[in-house]
KOLGUSE-538082 format. One record per residue (C-alpha): x, y, z. Coordinates in steps of 0.1 Angstrom, whole numbers, padded with zeros to 4 digits, always signed. Each point is the difference from the previous one (the first is absolute). Example, Ala and Ser with C-alpha at 12.3 -4.5 7.8 and 13.67 -1.06 7.14 Angstrom:
+0123-0045+0078;+0014+0034-0007;
***
This chain:
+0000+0000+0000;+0010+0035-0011;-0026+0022+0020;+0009+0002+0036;-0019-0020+0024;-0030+0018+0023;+0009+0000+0036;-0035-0030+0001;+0022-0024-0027;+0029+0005+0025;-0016-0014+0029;-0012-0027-0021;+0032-0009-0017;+0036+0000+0000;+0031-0002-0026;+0020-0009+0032;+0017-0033+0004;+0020-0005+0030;+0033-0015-0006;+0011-0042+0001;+0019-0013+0019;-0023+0002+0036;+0003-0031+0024;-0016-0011+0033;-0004-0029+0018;-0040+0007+0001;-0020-0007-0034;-0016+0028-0015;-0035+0007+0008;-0021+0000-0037;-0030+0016+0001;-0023-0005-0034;-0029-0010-0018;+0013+0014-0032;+0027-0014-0014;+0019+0020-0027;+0015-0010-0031;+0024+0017-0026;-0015-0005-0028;-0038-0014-0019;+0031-0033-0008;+0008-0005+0038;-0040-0003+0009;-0008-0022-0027;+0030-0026+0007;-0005-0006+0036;-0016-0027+0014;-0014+0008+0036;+0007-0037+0010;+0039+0006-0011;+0021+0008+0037;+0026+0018-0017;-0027+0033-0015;-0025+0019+0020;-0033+0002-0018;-0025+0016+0029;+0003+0004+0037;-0022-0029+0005;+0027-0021-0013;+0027+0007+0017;+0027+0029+0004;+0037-0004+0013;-0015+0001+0036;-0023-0031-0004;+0024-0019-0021;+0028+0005+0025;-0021-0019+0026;-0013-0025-0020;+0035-0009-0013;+0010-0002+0038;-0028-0016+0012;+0001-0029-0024;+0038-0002+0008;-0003-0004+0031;-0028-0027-0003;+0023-0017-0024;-0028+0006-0029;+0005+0019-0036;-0032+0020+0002;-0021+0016+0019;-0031+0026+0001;-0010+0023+0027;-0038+0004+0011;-0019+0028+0022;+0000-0028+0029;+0003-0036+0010;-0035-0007-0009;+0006+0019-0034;+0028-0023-0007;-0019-0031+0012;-0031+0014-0025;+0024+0002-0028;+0011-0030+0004;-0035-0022-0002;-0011+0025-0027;+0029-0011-0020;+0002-0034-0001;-0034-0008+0010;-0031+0000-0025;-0037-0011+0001;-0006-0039+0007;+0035-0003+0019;+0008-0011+0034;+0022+0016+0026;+0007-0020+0029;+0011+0026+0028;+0008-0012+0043;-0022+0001+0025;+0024+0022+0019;+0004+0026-0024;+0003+0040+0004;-0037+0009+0000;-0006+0022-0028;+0013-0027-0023;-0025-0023+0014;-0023+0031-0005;+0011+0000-0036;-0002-0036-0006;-0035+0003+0014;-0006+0029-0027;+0012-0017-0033;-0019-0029+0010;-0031+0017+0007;+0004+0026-0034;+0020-0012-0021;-0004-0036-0002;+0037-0014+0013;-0006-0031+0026;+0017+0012+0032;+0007-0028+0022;+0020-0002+0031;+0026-0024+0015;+0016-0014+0031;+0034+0025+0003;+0015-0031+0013;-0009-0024-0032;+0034-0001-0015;+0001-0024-0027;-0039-0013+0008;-0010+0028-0019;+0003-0016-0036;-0030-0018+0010;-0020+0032+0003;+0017+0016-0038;-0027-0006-0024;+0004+0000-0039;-0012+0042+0001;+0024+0010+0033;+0023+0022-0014;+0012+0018+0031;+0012-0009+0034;+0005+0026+0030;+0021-0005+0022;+0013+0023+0029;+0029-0008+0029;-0012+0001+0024;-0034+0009+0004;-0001+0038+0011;-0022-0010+0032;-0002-0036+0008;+0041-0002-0011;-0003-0037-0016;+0027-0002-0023;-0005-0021-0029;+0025-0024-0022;+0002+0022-0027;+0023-0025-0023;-0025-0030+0006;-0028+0023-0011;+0023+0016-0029;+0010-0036-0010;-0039-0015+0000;-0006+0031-0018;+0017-0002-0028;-0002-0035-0008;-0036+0013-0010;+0011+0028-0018;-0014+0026+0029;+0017+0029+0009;+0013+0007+0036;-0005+0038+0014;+0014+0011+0035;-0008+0024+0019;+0038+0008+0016;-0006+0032+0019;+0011-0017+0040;+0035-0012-0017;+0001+0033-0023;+0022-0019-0022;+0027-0002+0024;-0010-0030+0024;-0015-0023-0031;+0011-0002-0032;-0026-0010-0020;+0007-0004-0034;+0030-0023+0013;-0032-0023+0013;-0016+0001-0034;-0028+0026+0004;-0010+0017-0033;-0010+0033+0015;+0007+0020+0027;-0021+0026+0013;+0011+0026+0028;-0014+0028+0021;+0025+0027+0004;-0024+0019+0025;+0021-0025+0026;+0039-0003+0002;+0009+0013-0033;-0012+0034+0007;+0006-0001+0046;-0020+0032+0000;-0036-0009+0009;-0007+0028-0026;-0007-0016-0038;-0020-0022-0018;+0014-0019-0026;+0007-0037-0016;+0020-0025-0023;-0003-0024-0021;+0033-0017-0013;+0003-0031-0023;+0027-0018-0019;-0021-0014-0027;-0001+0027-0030;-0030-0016-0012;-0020+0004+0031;+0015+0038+0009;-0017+0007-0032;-0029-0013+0010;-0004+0022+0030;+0017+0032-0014;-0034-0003-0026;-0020+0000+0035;+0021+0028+0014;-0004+0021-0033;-0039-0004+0000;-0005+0000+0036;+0018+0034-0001;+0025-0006+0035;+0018+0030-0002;+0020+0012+0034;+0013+0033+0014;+0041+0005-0007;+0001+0016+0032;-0012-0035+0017;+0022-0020-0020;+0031+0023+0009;-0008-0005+0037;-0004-0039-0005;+0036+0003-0017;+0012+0023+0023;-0007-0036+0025;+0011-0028-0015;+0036+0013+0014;-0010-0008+0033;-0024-0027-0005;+0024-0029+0007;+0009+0018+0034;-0032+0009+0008;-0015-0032-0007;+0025-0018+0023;-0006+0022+0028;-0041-0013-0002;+0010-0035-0003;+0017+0006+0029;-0017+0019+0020;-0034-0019-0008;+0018-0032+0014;+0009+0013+0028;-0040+0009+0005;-0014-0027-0009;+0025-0024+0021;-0012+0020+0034;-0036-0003-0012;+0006-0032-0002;+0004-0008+0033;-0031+0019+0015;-0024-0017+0015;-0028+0022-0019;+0017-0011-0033;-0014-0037-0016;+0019+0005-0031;+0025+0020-0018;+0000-0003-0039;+0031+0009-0011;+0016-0016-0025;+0037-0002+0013;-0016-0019+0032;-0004-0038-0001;-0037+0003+0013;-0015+0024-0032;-0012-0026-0029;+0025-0001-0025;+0033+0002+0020;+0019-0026-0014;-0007+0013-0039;+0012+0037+0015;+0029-0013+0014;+0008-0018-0034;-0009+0026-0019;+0008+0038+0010;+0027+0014+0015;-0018+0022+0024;-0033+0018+0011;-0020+0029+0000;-0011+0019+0032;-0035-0011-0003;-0014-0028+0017;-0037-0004+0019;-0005-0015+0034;-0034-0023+0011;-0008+0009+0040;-0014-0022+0021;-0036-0012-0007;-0013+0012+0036;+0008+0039-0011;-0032+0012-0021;-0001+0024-0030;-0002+0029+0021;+0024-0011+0020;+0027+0000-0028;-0011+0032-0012;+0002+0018+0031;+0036-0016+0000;+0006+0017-0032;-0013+0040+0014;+0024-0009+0026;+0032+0003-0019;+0017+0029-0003;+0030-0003-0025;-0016-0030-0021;-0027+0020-0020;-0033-0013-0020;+0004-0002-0035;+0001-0017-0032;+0031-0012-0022;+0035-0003+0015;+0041+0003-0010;-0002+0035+0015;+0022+0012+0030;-0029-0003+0023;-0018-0022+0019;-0039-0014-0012;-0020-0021+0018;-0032-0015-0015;-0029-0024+0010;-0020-0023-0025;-0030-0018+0005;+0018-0032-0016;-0038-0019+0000;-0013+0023-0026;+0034+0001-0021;+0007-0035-0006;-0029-0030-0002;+0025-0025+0016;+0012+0015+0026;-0002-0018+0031;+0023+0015+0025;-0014+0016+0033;+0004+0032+0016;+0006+0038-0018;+0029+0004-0025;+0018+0031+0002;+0032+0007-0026;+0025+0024+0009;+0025+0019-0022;+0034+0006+0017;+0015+0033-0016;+0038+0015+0010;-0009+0008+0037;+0021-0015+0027;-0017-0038+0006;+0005+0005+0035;-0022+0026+0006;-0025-0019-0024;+0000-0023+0024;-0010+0024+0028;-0027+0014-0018;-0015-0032-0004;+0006-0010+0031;-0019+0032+0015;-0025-0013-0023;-0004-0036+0008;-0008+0011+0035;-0038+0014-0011;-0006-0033-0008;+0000-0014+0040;
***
């Protein structure tokens, strides 16, 4: 342009380009919708599904793809989507690789708004939702019919804690042809490697460890198989999963400290759930690194550590409102969904309406342990335990 710009065109745009050569440790935050191109040539020869080209912010920009090159790295996968939230990755997931007339067998134990959606694309959409024993290992290929074209897994179950034999299911599985989808978020990818156990894919909720913060939403899905990321990146296109590049930079600005951090729960949580464990108000503790949680010997044989989140069952003489009135007592534990975040969560469930075969007495209560000192967790509960006598 020739004629000088008007003082409006100057707040809009800018001839300025600030120089190369700029390097930090932090990844550049992205922000866009619109993508630009150099010329009519560029537009027309990419290919939104190509890694190496930005088409449209939904897509991707150097933010996003950062983290899903790091998060399928560290999973020890080749690809891998980001979704609004664990349940958005779990949607995108069935919506991909599940169509009318199919069958999705899904455990009895599982996080409850996948049972939730199970209970939806059976009820709307015509996909048999059927649910197993999480303790079936390889007596599962007698419920995987000729239609079953998904299996759900998820170690350990985010309430009850059974932790299942993942290669017995993976290995029934596939002898039928049927795909093998975990739900990883306890081990964040650092406790269980899953694809080294044969699961196809592997699905992630970065609200816990990956982000620490107690302060985003977000999820992942990360394969191996080309053939099936393809499959799901259609779902992910047309379901429209976009996320914020300011959350993703905050759930890369984590995964520095993740290891560390993730440690300190396993630890700490142990340390919890081993005093709990001899109190006399205390049935049973369901943790998967103790002998007595259902499941132990496949953990032991299988990961290399645990999260910070376990549950407890109390003793069958203490009512409903006697738990709960336990749970107002604490003080640093606090009541709240999720976990992986530097503080304490304590939550009851009412296990008779969750699961059809459960048969355990007395109240289950799971706790999250965050970063605090395990010691005083201990007091707290201890000050707590004492409204129940």
């Amino acid at each position: 342009m020739t004629k000088k710009k008007s003082l409006q065109t100057l707040l809009t745009t800018t001839d300025y380009k600030p120089p190369v050569g700029f390097a930090a440790f932090p990844t550049a935050i992205h922000h866009a919708s619109t993508v630009l191109f150099k010329d009519v040539a560029a537009l027309r020869a990419r290919n939104w599904q190509d890694k190496n080209a930005y088409t449209y912010g939904l897509h991707g920009t150097p933010t996003t793809f950062t983290l899903e090159a790091r998060l399928a790295e560290i999973e020890g996968g080749t690809h891998c989507l980001l979704a609004p939230s664990g349940l958005a990755a779990i949607a995108m997931i069935d919506f991909a690789l599940l169509k009318t007339g199919d069958d999705v067998l899904i455990p009895e134990n599982v996080y409850g708004p996948n049972r939730e959606l199970g209970n939806w694309l059976a009820k709307d959409f015509g996909i048999a939702a059927r649910y197993y024993d999480p303790l079936i290992g390889e007596g599962i290929a007698e419920l995987i019919q000729d239609n079953t074209r998904l299996i759900w897994t998820e170690a350990p179950g985010s309430v009850s804690m059974e932790m299942p034999d993942i290669p017995s299911i993976c290995r029934a599985a596939h002898a039928r042809g049927v795909l093998v989808a975990l739900d990883n978020t306890w081990s964040s990818g650092l406790a269980f490697r899953a694809f080294d156990h044969d699961v196809d894919v592997v699905m992630q909720a970065l609200t816990k460890y990956q982000s620490g913060g107690s302060d985003i939403l977000m999820g992942a899905v990360i394969t191996r198989d080309k053939s099936i990321h393809q499959k799901i990146e259609l779902a992910h296109m047309r379901l429209g999963m976009g996320v914020s590049a300011d959350d993703v930079y905050l759930v890369l600005r984590g995964l520095s400290s993740m290891k560390l951090r993730f440690e300190a729960h396993d630890a700490g949580a142990r340390v919890v759930a081993n005093w709990l464990k001899y109190r006399d108000e205390i049935a049973h503790v369901l943790h998967p690194a103790f002998p007595e949680c259902p499941g132990h010997e496949i953990w032991k044989r299988d990961f290399t550590g645990a999260a910070g989140l376990f549950s407890v069952i109390f003793n069958e003489r203490y009512s409903e409102a006697q738990t709960d009135a336990f749970i107002d007592a604490l003080q640093l534990f606090k009541i709240g969904y999720s976990w992986g975040g530097a503080n304490s969560l304590c939550v009851p469930y009412r296990m008779q309406t969750m699961r059809q075969q459960w048969t355990q007495a007395g109240q289950l209560v799971r706790l999250n342990i965050g970063l605090e000192d395990p010691q005083d967790l201990i007091a707290d509960l201890e000050q707590a335990l004492r409204v129940l006598n």
